[in-house]
Structure formats: structure tokens, C-alpha cells
VOKEDREN-98504 format. One line per 3 residues: number of its first residue (from 1); their letters; for each residue x, z, y of C-alpha. Coordinates in pm, whole numbers, always signed. Example, Ala and Ser with C-alpha at 12.3 -4.5 7.8 and 13.67 -1.06 7.14 Angstrom:
1) as) +1230,+780,-450; +1367,+714,-106
//
This chain:
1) xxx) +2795,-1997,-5186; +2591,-1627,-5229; +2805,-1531,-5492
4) xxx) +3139,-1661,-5286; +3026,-1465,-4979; +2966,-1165,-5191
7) xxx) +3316,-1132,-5362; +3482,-1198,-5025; +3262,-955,-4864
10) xxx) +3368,-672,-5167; +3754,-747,-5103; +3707,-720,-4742
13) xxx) +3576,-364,-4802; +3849,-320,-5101; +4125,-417,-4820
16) xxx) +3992,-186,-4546; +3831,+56,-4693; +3505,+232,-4609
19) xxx) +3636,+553,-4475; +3817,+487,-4193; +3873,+882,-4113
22) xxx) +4215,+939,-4020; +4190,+1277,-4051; +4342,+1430,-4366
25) xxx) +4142,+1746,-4553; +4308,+2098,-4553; +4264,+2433,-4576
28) xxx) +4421,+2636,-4359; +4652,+2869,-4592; +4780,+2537,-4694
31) xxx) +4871,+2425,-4344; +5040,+2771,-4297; +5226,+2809,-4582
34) xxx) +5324,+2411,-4569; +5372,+2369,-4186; +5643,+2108,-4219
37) xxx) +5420,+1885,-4420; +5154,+1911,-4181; +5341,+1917,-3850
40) xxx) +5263,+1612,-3626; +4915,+1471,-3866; +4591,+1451,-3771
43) xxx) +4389,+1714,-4016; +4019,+1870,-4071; +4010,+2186,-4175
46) xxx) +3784,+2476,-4132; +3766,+2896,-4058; +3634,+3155,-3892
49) xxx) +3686,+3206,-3531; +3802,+3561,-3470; +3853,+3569,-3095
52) xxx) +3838,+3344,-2791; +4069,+3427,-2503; +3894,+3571,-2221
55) xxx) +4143,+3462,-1980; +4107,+3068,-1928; +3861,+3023,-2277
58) xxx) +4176,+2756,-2381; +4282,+2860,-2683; +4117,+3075,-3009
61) xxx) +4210,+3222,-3328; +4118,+3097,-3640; +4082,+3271,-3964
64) xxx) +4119,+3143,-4328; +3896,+3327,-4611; +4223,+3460,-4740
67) xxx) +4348,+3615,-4333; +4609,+3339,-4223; +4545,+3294,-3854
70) xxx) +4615,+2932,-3664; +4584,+2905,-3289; +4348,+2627,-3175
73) xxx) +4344,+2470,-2847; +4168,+2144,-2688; +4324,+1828,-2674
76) xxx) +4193,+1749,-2367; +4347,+2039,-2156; +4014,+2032,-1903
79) xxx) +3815,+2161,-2220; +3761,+2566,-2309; +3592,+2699,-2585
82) xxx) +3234,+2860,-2561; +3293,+3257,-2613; +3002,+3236,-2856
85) xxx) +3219,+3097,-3103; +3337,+3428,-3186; +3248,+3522,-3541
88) xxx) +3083,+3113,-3654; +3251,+2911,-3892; +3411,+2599,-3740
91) xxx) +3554,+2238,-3831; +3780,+2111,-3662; +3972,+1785,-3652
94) xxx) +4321,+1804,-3437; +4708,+1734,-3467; +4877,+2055,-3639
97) xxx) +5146,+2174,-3424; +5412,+2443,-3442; +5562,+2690,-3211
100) xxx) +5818,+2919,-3335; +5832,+3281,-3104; +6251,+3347,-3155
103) xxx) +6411,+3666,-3225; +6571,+3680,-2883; +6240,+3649,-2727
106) xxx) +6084,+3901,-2940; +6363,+4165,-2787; +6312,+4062,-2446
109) xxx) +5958,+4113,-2497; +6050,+4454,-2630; +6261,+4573,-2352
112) xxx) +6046,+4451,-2086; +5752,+4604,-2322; +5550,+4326,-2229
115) xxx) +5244,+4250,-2452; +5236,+3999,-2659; +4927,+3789,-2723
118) xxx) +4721,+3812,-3009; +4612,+3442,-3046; +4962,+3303,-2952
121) xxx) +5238,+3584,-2949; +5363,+3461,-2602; +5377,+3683,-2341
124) xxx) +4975,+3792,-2220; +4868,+3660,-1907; +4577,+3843,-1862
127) xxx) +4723,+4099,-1557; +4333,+4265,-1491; +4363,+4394,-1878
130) xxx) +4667,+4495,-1910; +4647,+4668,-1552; +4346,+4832,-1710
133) xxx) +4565,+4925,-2028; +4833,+5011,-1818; +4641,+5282,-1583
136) xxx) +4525,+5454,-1943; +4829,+5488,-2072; +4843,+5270,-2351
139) xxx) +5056,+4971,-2300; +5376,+5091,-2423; +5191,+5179,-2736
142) xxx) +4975,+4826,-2773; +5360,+4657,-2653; +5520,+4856,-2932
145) xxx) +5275,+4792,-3201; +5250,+4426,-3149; +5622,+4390,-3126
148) xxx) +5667,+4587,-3467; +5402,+4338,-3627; +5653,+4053,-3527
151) xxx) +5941,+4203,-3633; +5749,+4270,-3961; +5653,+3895,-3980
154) xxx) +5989,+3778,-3961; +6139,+4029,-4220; +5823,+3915,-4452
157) xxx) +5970,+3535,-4415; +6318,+3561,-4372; +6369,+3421,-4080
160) xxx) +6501,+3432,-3733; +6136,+3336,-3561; +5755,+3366,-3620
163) xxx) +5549,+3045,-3668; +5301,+3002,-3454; +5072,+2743,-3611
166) xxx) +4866,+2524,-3397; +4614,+2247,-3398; +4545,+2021,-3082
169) xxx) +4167,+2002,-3151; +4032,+1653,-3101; +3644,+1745,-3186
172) xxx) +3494,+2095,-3320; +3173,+2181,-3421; +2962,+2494,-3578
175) xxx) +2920,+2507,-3950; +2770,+2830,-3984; +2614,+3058,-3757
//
């Protein structure tokens, strides 16, 4: 009866397996350079955080040891990211999304100079800054830069649109300080 209970009990496990982890591994150049095979799953991946936006602390940049950059923001909306994130390694686990910033919209943002921002490409919302960047005379300049770096993106790809890469993140935590 031991030994009956013991085989059922292995092809239990066998059937089920014992990693129940949804999550699937990957680096982040991978998810990059592979969006549409990562669009839409759950993933784990880790980098370095580079920034996280001082406006509403919803959203961060994330770095790969070889410089590709995905946006991360909470799943749960409420959430915001600790600014002493900036410069730790993180984990995260999260649904990869993608947002594509369009030609057209690049040359609105262009005639309207408006600046761009650096974790998502969208249109900054932080008015006290660029007031501030504004009143030194350097907006035009940051607007034009940024733009230029779009347009350089999209020549680099061939396409009509910059990929904004994305992951929803369902849990994060430090991996090194």
C-alpha cells in the first residue's frame, strides 16, 4: 500500500509539476529585440534602474548590462516606486507590454517643441521642470535633442515608430544594492 501511495504520489508531482511559476525567464535585450514574442506573457527579468520619475514615482527606467532601456510601471496603478531605487539592481516579474510613439506624433512633438520623456517618450508632464528649463533657456535645445534621438531610433530600425517596451510589474524586489 506504501509503495502504491508512493508511485501515485511521484505522478501526481510528474503531472503538475513542482514549479508552478508562471513567470517565464528573460533578459531584457531579449525582450527588446523580440518584443512580439514577449508581448502579452508574464516574464522575470532583471536590470538596473536608471531613473525614477519624479513626477507621480509611477513608472522607471530599466537598464540591461548591454544599454537597452524598458519602462516599468506597477500593476496595481495605486503603487509608485521608492526613488531609492535609482542605481540597485532589480527583479521583476510583470506582463511585457508595447507602446509604439508614431512618426506623426514625433513631428507634432517637434513643432510644438514639447519635451519628450525620457522613461516613456510621451509628451513630459512635469510643468514645474520644464517651467524651470524653460525660464533658462534650454527647452528648445533639450526638445530638439530628444526629438533627434527619436528620429535616430526609427532610422536605426526602419520603421515608421519607436517601441516603447513595457512591463506591468506584478512584484519587484532589490537584488543588489
Amino acid at each position: 500500500m506504501k509503495f502504491t501511495s508512493f508511485i501515485l504520489t511521484i505522478f501526481i508531482f510528474s503531472l503538475t509539476g513542482c514549479n508552478n511559476n508562471p513567470y517565464q525567464k528573460a533578459n531584457i535585450d531579449d525582450i527588446v529585440n523580440n518584443i512580439d514574442q514577449y508581448k502579452g506573457k508574464l516574464i522575470e527579468t532583471s536590470g538596473k534602474v536608471l531613473h525614477v520619475c519624479g513626477v507621480d514615482f509611477k513608472k522607471l527606467k530599466l537598464q540591461s548590462k548591454n544599454k537597452n532601456i524598458i519602462k516599468v510601471t506597477a500593476f496595481n496603478k495605486q503603487e509608485i516606486f521608492s526613488k531609492t531605487l535609482n542605481n540597485k539592481e532589480i527583479k521583476i516579474k510583470g506582463v511585457v507590454t508595447e507602446h509604439k510613439i508614431t512618426a506623426a506624433y514625433i513631428n507634432q512633438m517637434d513643432s510644438l517643441k514639447t519635451i519628450p520623456c525620457h522613461v516613456d517618450n510621451k509628451a513630459c508632464t512635469d510643468k514645474e521642470w520644464i517651467k524651470r528649463k524653460k525660464e533658462a533657456g534650454v527647452a528648445d535645445k533639450i526638445s530638439a535633442s530628444a526629438i533627434k534621438r527619436l528620429r535616430k531610433r526609427m532610422e536605426k530600425t526602419g520603421k515608421d515608430y519607436v517601441s516603447v517596451v513595457s512591463i506591468q510589474a506584478k512584484e519587484y524586489y532589490i537584488i543588489k544594492e
